[in-house]
N, C-alpha and C positions, 0 to 999 in steps of 0.2 A: 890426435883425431878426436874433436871431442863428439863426434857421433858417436861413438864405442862405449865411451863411457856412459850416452844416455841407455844403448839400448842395454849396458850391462845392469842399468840401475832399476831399467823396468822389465826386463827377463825378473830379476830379485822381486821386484812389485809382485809378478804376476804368480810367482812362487807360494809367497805368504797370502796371497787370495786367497790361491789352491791348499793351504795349510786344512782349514776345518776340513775339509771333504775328505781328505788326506790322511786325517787321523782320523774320524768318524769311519775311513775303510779298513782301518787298520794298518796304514802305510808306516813301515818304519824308515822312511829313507832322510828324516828328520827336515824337513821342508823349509822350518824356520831357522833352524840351522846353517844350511844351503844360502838362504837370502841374506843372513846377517853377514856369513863368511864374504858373500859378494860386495854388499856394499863397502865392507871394510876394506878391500882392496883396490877400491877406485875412490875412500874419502881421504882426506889428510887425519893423520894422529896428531892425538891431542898432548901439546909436548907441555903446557902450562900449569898451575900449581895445582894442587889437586887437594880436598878437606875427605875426610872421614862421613860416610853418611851417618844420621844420628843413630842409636844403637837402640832396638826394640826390646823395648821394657814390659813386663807382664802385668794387665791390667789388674787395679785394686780386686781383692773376692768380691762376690757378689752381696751386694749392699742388699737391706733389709727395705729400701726406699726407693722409688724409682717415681720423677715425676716428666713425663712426657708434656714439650709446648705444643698447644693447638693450632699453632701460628708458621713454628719455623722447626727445621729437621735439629732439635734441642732436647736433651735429657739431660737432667741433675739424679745424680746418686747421691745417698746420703747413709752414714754408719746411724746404728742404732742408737738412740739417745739424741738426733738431732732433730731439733724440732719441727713441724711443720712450718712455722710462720718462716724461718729462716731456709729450710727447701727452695717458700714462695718467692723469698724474697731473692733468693738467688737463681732463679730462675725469669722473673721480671728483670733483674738487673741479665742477665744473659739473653735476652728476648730484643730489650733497648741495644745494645752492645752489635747484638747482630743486624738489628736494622738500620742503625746508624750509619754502619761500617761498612753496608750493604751500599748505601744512600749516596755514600762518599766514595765510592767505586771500589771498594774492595773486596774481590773473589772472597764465595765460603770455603771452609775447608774442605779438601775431599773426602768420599766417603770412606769408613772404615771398614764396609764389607759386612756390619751387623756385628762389629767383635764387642760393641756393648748392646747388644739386644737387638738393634736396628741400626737403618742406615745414619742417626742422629750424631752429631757434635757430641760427646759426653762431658759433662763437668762431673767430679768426685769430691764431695765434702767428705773427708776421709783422714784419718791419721796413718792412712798402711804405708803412703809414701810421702815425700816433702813436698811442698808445694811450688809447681813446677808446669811447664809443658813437656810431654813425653810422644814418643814417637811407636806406634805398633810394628812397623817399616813403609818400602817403600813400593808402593802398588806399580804391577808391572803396565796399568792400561790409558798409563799418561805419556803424554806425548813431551812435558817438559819435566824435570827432575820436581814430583812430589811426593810426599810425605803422610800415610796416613797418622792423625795424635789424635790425645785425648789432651786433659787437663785435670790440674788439683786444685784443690784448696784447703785448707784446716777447716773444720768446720768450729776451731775456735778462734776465727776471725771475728774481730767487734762488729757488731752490728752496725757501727755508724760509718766501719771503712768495707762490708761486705760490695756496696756495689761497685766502686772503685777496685778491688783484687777481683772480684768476679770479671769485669770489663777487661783487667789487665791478664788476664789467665786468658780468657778466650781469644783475646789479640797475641799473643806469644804463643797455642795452641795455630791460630790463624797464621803466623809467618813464618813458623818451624812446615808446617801443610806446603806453605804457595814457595817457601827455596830452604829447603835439609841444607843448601852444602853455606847457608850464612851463618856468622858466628852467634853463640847463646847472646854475647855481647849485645849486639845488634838488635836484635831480638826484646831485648830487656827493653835497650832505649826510646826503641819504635813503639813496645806496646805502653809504655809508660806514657809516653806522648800523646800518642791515641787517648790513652787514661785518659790525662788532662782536657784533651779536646774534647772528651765528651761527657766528665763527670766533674773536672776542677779541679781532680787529685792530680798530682804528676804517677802515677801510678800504685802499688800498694805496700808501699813504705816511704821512711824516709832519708831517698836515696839523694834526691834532689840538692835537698839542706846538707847531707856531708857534703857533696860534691861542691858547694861552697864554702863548705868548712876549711875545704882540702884544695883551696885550685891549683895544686900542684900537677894534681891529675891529668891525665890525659882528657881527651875528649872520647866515650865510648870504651875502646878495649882495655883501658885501666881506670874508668871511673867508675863513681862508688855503686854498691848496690850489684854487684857482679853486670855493671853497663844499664843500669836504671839512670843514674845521674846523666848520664848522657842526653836525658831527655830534652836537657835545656839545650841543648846543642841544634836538636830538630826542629824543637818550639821557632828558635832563631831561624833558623832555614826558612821552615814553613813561612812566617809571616814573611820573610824579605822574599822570596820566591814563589809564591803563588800566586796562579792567574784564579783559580775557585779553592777557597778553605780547603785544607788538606792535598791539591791532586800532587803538588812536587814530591812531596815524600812518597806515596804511590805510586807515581810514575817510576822513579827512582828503584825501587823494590820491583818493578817492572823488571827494568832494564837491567837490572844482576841477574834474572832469572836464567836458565839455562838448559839445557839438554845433554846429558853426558851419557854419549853413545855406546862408551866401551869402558868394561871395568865394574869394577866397587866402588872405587872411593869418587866424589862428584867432583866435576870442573867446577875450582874455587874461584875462576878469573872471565870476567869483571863480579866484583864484591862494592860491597855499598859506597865504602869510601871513591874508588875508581867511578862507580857511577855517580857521584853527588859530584865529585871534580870535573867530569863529561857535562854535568847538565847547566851547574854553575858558570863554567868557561862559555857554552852553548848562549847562555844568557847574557853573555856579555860583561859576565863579573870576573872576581878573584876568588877561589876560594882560600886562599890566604888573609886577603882583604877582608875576607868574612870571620875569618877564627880573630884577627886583631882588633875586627870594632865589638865582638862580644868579650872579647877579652876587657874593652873599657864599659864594655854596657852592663855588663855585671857586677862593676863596683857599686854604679848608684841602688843596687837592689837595699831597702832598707835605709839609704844615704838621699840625702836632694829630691831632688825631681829629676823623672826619666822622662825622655818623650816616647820613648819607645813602650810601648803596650803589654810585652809578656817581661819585659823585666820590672813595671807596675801592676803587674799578676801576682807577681812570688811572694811570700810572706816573707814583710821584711825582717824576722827573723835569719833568714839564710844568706846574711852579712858577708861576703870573701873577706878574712881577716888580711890588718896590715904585717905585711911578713917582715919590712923592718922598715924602722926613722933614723931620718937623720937629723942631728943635734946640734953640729955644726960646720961652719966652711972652713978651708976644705973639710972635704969627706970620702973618706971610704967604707963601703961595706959589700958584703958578700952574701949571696943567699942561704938563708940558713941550711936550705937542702934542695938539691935537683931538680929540677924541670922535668916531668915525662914530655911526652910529643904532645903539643899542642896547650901544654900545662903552663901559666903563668903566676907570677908574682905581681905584688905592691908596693912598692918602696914610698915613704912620703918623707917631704918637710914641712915642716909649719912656717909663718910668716918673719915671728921673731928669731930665726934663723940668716936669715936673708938679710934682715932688717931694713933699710934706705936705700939697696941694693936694687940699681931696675934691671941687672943682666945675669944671667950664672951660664956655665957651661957647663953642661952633662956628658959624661963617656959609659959607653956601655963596654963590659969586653966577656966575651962569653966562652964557651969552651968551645973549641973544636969540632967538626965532623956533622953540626945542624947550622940551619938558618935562626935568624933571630929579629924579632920584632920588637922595637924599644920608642913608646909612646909617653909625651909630656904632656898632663891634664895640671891645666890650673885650674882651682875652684875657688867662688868668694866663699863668705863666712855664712852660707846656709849650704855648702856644700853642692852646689850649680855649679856647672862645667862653665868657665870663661872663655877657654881659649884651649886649644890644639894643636901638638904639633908631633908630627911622627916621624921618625927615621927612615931613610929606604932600607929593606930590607939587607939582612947582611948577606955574602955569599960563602965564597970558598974561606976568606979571612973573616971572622966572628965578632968585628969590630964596629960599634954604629955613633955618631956624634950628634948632639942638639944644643942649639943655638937658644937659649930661652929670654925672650922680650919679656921679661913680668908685667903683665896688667897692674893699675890702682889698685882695683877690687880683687886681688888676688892673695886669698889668706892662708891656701895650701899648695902644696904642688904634690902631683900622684903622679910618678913612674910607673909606669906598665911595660913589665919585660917578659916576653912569651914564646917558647921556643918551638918553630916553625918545622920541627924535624929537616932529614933533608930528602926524604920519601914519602909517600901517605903511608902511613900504619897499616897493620895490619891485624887485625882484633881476631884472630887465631894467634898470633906468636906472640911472646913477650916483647915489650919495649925495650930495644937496643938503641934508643937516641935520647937518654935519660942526659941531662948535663945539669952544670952547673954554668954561673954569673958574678961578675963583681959591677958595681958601678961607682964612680968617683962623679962629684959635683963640686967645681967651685966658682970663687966670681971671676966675671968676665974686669978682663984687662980693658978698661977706659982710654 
């Protein structure tokens, strides 16, 4: 009958109206108590995974500096000995950060209630704690699971990367505020990104560059930078999926957001990854199909020409090393080491390998228990992609084959093998779909 349950739900409405009066008369009969017990027993529980809310940290002592923005609800603390031009400057850099970020549709944070002097954002040039987003808790007068934080920084940040970590502290301050129960992961690679879009940095180190150092890494909950490296992850999103600069990641950070009714610890589900696979599928794409063409678009970083636009952004310093060659046909080799989820490898041959040869046949065989994406790039001899060919995905058996036509102008060939996990991750838990690979190449029978 579901009349009952409307009038049981606003009997509870009309309860918690009657709360102030109720306690302003001195009513003990606990009013909101009464309404919450109600609705609990006409809602469904919540049987889905559940994260930790972040833990309230006790803000820095009272700094010696305190500079309030004329502009926007902004204060910078600063310890004694730090300068003023650099206050300034880290408070112009937090003024741009917040309008930007404003401009591009993204919620301020919520207030703190005055626990740094007023209702304002606080930034902390400060050595009392690491630098960080931190959380005061969780204010009971929101309607969806937020977060009051602050933010750090060293105040022995270089001056020339001050607006870049200032930008990235107040976006990781800003997403830990708008969803507690996402991972720091997350967090890291979103405000890094943000960075990028708005300063050039990929955020305030060089998490970026390992993560190409290392593509073994996952994407986000095992990349470098404790999920900074991830940023190129989003960078990619962003440009392939937005209808205006930035909204899909926004949206996206939307749509994980939640309400957790009952309890301490917040409703983990849906989390970024479930929401970027909802929006991406919505689109009309793969997110599969996505992790496998960044997986070749991040070789040309530093190599060829790209046409793609944010992998001719990165400094071609942040090279993905070749993880192994081959010398000659046949051949076998093995990865030197594990794949996390979404983490790939390089394998190449060069041309006098091949030699006169216009065919080879390539086998992938990979371990058990993931999917596996196993991609043939031919390049000529300035390192330009010729030609393409990719496997179908593998499934329950881990085994994928390529048929390869050698082009003329083909003086390398790059393998790309990248393990599809056989879940989305989950960047609270360790990676449990870490594997290995072997691949054999030889010539094709005439």
């Amino acid at each position: 009958m579901p009349w009952v349950k409307s009038n049981l739900v606003c009997i509870a409405l009309a309860i918690a109206l009657q709360t102030q009066t109720a306690q302003a008369q001195g009513d003990l009969l606990d009013a909101d108590g009464m309404a919450e017990a109600i609705v609990a027993m006409t809602s469904r529980v919540w049987t889905g995974p559940r994260t930790p809310a972040p833990n309230p940290v006790e803000r820095p002592s009272e700094p010696s500096v305190a500079l309030q923005s004329p502009y926007a609800l902004l204060t910078v603390h600063a310890d004694p000995g730090v300068s003023e031009r650099t206050v300034r400057q880290a408070m112009t850099a937090l003024e741009h950060a917040r309008a930007r970020l404003h401009g591009m549709g993204w919620p301020a944070p919520v207030s703190d209630g005055d626990l740094g002097g007023g209702p304002e954002l606080d930034l902390y040039l400060t050595g009392g704690l690491p630098a960080d987003a931190y959380s005061d808790g969780m204010p009971p007068w929101t309607y969806l699971d937020r977060a009051s934080t602050f933010a750090v920084l060293s105040p022995a940040t270089p001056p020339t990367m001050l607006d870049a970590c200032v930008t990235a502290a107040y976006a990781e301050a800003l997403l830990m505020s708008m969803d507690p129960a996402e991972a720091r992961a997350w967090r890291r690679a979103t405000a890094a990104w943000l960075t990028w879009e708005l300063t050039g940095h990929f955020g305030c180190d060089e998490a970026l560059a390992r993560q190409q150092a290392e593509p073994f890494r996952s994407w986000v909950g095992g990349a470098a930078g404790d999920g900074a490296g991830g940023a190129l992850w989003l960078a990619y999103l962003s440009a392939r999926h937005d209808a205006v600069p930035g909204r899909f990641m926004r949206d996206v950070w939307g749509l994980a957001t939640q309400r957790t009714w009952e309890g301490t610890a917040l409703r983990a589900d849906p989390d970024l990854w479930s929401a970027i696979e909802t929006a991406v599928d919505r689109s009309g794409d793969s997110l599969l199909g996505n992790i496998e063409e960044l997986a070749v678009l991040r070789w040309f970083v530093g190599r060829g020409e790209s046409n793609d636009g944010i992998m001719a952004a990165i400094d071609e310093d942040a090279k993905v090393p070749v993880s192994r060659q081959m010398r000659r046909l046949p051949t076998r080799v093995i990865g030197r080491r594990p794949l996390q989820s979404f983490g790939s490898a390089y394998v190449v041959m060069d041309a006098a390998v091949w030699g006169d040869r216009s065919r080879l046949n390539a086998w992938l065989q990979g371990e058990y228990g993931v999917r596996w994406s196993f991609v043939a790039v031919q390049l000529n001899g300035h390192g330009n992609e010729v030609r393409r060919i990719a496997a179908p995905h593998t499934g329950t058996t881990p085994k994928a084959y390529l048929p390869i036509e050698l082009d003329d102008t083909t003086r390398r060939l790059l393998f790309v093998v990248t393990n599809l996990s056989s879940t989305l991750p989950d960047a609270d838990e360790p990676d449990v779909s870490e594997r290995a690979f072997e691949l054999i190449v030889d010539s094709s029978q005439d």
